[in-house]
N, C-alpha and C positions, 0 to 999 in steps of 0.2 A: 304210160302206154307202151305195151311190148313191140307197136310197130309205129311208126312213122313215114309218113307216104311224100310226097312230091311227084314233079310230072314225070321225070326221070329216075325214081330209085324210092324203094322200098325197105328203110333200114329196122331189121329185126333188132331188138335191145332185149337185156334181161334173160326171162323166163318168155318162149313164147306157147303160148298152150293151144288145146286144141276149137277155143272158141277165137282163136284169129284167124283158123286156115279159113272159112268162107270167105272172110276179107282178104285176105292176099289174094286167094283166088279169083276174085270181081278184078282187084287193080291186079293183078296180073293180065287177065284179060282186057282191060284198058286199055294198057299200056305194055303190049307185044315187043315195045325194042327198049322196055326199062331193066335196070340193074337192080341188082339183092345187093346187101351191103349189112356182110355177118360179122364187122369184126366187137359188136357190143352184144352179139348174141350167148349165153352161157347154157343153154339147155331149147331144145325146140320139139314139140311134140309130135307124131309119127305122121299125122295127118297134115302138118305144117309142110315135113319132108315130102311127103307125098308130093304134094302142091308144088316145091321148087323142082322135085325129076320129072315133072310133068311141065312143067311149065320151060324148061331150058334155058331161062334167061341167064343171062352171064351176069358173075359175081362181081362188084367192085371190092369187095372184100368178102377174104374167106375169118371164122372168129379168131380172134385173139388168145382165145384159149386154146391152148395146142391141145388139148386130145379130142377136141372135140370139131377142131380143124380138121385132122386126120381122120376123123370117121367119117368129117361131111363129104370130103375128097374124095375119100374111097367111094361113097355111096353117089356123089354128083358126078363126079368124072367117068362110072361106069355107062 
């Protein structure tokens, strides 16, 4: 499963494509003062990203893979 949900945190794992972003976007909605947690993420689809600049929740972790760290930064911290 590319995501994993709790009351508090939303951890993307894997590949996450674009038939997750409606579910992120429900429990994002949910759960307004929950965390992302990218450090098991390796790839996330456009739509996914859409969903975490839109959604502004703060990250418990940014991914593990560093170039892919760096381009989430660049594009979330914007």
């Amino acid at each position: 499963m590319p995501i994993t949900y709790s009351k508090s945190c939303a951890r993307l794992i894997d590949i996450v494509t674009v038939e997750d972003a409606e579910e992120l976007l429900q429990w994002v909605q949910q759960h307004p003062k929950g965390k992302i947690d990218l450090a098991a993420c390796v790839h996330l689809h456009a739509a996914v990203l859409q969903v975490l600049m839109a959604a502004r929740l703060p990250l418990a972790a940014w991914p593990d893979d560093a170039e892919l760290s760096i381009w989430l930064q660049h594009s979330l911290n914007n």
